[in-house]
VEXDREN-2710 file (C-alpha; in Angstrom, 1 decimal):
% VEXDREN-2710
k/r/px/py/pz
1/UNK/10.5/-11.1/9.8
2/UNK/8.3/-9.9/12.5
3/UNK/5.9/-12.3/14.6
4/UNK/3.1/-10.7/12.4
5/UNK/4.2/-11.9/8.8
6/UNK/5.5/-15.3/10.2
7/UNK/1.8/-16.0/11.7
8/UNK/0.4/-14.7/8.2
9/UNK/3.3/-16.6/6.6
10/UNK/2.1/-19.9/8.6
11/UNK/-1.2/-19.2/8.0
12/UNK/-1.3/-19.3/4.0
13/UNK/1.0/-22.9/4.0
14/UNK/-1.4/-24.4/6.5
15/UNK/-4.9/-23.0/4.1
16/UNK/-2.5/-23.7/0.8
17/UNK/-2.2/-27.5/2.4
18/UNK/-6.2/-27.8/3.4
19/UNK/-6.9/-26.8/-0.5
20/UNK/-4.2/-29.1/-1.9
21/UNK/-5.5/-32.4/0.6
22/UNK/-9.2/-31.0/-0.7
23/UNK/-8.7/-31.3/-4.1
24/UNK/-6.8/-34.3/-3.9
25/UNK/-9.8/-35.7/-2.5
26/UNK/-12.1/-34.9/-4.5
27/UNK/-10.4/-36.6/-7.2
28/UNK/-9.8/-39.5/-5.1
29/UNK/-14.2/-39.7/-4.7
30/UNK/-14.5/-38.9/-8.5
31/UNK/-12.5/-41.8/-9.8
32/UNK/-14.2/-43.6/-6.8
33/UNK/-17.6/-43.0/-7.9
34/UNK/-17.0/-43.6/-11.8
35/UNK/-15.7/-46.8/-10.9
36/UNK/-18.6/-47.8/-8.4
37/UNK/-15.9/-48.6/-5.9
38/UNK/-16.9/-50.3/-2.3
39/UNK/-13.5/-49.3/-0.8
40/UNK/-12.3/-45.5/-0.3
41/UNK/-8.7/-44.5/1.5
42/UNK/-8.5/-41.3/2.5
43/UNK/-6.5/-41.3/5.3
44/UNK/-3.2/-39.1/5.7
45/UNK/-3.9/-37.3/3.6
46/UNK/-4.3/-33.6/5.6
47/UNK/-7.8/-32.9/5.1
48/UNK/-9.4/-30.6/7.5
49/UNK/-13.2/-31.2/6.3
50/UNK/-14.8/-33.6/4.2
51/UNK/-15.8/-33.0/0.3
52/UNK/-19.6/-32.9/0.2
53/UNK/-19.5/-35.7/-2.7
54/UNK/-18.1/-38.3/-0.6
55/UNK/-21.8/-39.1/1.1
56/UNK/-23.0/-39.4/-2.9
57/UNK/-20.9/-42.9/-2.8
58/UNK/-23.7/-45.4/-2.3
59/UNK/-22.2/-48.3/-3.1
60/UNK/-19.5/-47.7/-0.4
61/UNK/-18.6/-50.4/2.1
62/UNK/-15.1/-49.4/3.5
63/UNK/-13.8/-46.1/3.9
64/UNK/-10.9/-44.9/6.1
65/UNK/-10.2/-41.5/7.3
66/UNK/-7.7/-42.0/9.5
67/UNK/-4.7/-39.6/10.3
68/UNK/-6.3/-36.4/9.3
69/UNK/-7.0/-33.1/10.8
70/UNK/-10.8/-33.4/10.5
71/UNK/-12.8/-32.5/13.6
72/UNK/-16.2/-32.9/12.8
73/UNK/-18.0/-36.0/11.2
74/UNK/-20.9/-35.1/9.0
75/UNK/-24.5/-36.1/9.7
76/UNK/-24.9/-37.3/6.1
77/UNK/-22.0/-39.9/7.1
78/UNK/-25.5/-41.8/7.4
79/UNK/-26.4/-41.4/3.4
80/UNK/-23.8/-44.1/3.2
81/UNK/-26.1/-47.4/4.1
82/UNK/-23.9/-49.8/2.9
83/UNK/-20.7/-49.0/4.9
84/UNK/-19.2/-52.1/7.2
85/UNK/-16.1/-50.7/8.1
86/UNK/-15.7/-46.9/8.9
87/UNK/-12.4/-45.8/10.1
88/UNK/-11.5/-42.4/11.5
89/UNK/-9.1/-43.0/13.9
90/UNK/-6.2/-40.0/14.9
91/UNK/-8.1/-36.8/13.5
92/UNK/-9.4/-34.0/16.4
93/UNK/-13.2/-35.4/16.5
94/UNK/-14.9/-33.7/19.4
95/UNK/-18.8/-35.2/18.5
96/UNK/-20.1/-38.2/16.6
97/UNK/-23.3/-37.5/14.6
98/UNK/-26.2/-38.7/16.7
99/UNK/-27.3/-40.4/13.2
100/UNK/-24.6/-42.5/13.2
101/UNK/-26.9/-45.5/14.6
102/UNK/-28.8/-45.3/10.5
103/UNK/-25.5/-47.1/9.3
104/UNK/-27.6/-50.6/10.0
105/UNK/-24.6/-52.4/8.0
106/UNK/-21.6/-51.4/10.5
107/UNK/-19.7/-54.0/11.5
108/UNK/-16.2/-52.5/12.1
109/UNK/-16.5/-48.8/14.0
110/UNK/-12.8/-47.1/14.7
111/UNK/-13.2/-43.7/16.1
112/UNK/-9.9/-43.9/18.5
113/UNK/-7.2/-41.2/19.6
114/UNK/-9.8/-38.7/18.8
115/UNK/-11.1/-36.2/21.6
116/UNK/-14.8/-37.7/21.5
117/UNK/-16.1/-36.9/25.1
118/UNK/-19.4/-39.2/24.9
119/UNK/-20.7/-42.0/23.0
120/UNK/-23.7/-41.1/21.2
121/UNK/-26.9/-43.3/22.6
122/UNK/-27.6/-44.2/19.1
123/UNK/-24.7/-45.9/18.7
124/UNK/-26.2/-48.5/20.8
125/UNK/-28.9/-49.3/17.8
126/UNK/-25.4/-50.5/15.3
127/UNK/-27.0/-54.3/15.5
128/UNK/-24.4/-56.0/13.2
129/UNK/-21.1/-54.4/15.0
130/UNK/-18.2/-56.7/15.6
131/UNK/-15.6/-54.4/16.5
132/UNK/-15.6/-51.2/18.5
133/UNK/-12.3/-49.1/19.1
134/UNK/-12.8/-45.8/20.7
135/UNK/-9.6/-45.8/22.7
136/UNK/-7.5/-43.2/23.6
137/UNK/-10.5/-40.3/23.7
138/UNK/-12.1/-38.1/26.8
139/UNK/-14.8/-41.1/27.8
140/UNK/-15.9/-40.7/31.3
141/UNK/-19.0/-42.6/30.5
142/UNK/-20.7/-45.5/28.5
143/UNK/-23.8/-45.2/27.0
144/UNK/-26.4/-47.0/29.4
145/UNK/-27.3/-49.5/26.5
146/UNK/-24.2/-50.4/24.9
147/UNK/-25.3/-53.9/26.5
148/UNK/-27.9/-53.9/22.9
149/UNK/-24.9/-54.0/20.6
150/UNK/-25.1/-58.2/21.2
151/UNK/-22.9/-58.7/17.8
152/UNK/-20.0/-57.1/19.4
153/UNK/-16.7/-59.1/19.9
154/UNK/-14.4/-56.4/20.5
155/UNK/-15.0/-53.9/22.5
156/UNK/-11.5/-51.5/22.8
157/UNK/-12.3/-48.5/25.5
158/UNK/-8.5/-48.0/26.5
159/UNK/-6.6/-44.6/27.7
160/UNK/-9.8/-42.8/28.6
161/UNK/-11.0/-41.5/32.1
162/UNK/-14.0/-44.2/32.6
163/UNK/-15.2/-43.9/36.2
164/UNK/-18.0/-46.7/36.0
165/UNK/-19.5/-49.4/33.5
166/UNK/-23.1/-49.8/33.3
167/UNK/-24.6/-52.8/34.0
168/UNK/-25.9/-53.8/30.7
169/UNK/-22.7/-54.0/29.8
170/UNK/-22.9/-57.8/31.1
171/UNK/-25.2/-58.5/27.8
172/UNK/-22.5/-58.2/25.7
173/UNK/-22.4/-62.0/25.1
174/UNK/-20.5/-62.6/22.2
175/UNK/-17.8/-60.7/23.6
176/UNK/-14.4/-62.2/23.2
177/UNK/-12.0/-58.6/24.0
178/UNK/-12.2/-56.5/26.2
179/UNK/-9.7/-53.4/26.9
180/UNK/-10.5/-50.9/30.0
181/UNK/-6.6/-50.4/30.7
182/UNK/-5.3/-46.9/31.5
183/UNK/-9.0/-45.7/32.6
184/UNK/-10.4/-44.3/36.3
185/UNK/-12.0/-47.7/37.5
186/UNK/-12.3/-47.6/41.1
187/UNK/-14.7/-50.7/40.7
188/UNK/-15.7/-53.3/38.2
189/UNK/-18.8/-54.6/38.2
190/UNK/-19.6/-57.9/38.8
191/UNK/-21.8/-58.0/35.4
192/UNK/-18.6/-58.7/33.5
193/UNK/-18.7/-61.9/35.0
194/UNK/-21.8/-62.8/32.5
195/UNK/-19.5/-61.9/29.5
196/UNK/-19.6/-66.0/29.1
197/UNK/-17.4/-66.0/25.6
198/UNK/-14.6/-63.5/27.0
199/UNK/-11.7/-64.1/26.6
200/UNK/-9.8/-61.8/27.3
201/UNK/-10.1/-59.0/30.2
202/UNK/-7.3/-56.6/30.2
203/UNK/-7.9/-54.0/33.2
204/UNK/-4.7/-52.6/34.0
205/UNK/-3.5/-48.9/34.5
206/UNK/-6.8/-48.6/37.1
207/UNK/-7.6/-47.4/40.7
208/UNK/-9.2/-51.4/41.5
209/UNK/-8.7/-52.6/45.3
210/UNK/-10.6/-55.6/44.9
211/UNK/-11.9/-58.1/42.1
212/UNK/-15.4/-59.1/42.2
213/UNK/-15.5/-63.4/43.6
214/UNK/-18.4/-63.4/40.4
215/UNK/-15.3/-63.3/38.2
216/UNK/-15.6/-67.0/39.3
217/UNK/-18.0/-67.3/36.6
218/UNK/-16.1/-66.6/33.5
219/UNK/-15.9/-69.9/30.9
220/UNK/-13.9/-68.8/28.5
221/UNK/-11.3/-66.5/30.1
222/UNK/-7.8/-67.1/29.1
223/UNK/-6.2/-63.9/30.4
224/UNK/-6.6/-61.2/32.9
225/UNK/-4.6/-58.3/33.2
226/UNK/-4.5/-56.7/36.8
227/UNK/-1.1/-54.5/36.3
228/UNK/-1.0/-51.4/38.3
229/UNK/-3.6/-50.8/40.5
230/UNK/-4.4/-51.2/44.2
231/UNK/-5.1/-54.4/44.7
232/UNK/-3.8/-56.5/48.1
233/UNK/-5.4/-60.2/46.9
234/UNK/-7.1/-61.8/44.4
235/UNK/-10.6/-63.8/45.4
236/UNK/-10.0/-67.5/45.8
237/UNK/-12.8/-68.6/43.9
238/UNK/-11.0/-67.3/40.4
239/UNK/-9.6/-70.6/41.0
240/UNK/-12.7/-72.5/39.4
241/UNK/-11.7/-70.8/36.2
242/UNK/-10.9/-73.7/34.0
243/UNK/-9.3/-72.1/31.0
244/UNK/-7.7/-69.2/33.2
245/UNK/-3.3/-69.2/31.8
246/UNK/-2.4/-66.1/33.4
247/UNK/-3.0/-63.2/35.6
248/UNK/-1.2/-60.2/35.5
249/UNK/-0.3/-58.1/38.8
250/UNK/2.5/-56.1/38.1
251/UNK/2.5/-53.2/40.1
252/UNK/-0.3/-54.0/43.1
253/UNK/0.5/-54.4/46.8
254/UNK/-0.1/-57.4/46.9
255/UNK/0.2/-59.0/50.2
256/UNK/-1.4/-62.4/49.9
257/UNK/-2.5/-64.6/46.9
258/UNK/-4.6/-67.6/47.8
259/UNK/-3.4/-70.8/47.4
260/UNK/-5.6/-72.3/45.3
261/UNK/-4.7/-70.1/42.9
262/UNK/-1.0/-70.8/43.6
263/UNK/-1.6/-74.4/43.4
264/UNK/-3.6/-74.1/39.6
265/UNK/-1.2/-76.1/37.5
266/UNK/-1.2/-74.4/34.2
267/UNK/-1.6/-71.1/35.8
268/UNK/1.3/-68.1/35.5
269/UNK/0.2/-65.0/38.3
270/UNK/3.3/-62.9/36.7
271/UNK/3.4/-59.9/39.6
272/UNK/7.1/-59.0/37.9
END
């Protein structure tokens, strides 16, 4: 078989699976919308796109799209007003509809391991979000408002290239979770420190030299996470931190770590 009919060969399985997962679908949103269900699963399933009748389910609440092959999200992903939980997590999403902001109702967004270069701005106007997970995606940036999404208490922005974190990010104060690991940090800003509910900061897998002393401030914060980046010491004033169990250094040069910090009872630096 030359290279010719194996790439036409190839070609009709991979179109022959697209029609099967579309089908499959569809009958999956009919049975769906007969029943007036609030929960739709169509994850693994192999799709490619997205059967116009899914955005007829108005009753829908929960709907997963997960594990596909889908690489662009519909603008009429906003006909679905009541959806709380939209999941669409390991497909080749490039672009999130800039309407995405209409779904007033969202409380659980999952867009992670996706190839979503931006944040759309509107996302910032999602009022009743709890949980954000955009991790492992081409993020360089944050929208300048994210700091608006004041319902948020998870905020997962792991294994991207984020350079900087704008400062409204600091009005985030329900935050309890945040995940920045395995980004471009050179800095942090000090705004984090207003994140009065965090906690838990997990920064790791960064270029950091230095820890802003505001980090003083935190209230809440049970754990840091430090590992592998550039830092030489840790600010003394982290001390004041009365909830504070353990920060991680793993992988630093570290060459001196205060002694109040060494002298916190109740405090593991783990640098192993």
């Amino acid at each position: 078989m030359d290279k010719e009919t194996q790439l036409e060969e190839a070609a009709k399985i991979y179109f022959g699976r697209a029609k099967r997962a579309f089908g499959a679908a569809r009958k999956k949103i009919k049975n769906a919308d007969s029943q007036g269900a609030v929960e739709l699963d169509l994850s693994d399933m192999e799709l490619c796109e997205l059967p116009p009748e899914l955005f007829s389910l108005k009753n829908l609440e929960k709907l997963n799209l997960d594990g596909n092959k889908i690489t662009c999200l519909p603008e009429e992903i906003a006909n679905l007003k009541k959806l709380r939980h939209l999941s669409i997590s390991g497909n080749g999403i490039m672009i999130l509809p800039k309407n995405l902001g209409k779904l007033k109702k969202l409380e659980r967004l999952y867009v992670g391991y996706n190839t979503i270069s931006e944040l759309p701005d509107t996302i910032c106007d999602l009022r009743n979000l709890k949980m954000l997970n955009a991790a492992g995606n081409l993020l360089s940036t944050l929208p300048q408002n994210i700091g608006n999404i004041k319902s948020l208490l998870k905020l997962s922005l792991h294994d991207n290239m984020i350079e900087s974190l704008p400062k409204s990010i600091g009005n985030l104060r329900n935050l309890r979770k945040l995940f920045l690991d395995n980004n471009s940090l050179a800095s942090v800003s000090a705004a984090l420190a207003n994140l009065r509910n965090l906690e838990e900061l997990v920064l790791s897998g960064n270029e950091l030299k230095r820890i802003p002393k505001e980090f003083s401030g935190f209230k809440k914060l049970r754990e840091l996470l430090l590992d592998e980046n550039r830092l030489t010491t840790l600010p003394a004033d982290l001390a004041k931190n009365s909830s504070l169990n353990l920060i991680g250094l793993f992988g630093n040069p570290v060459k001196n770590i205060p002694r109040e910090l060494l002298n916190k009872t109740r405090l593991i630096i783990d640098r192993d």
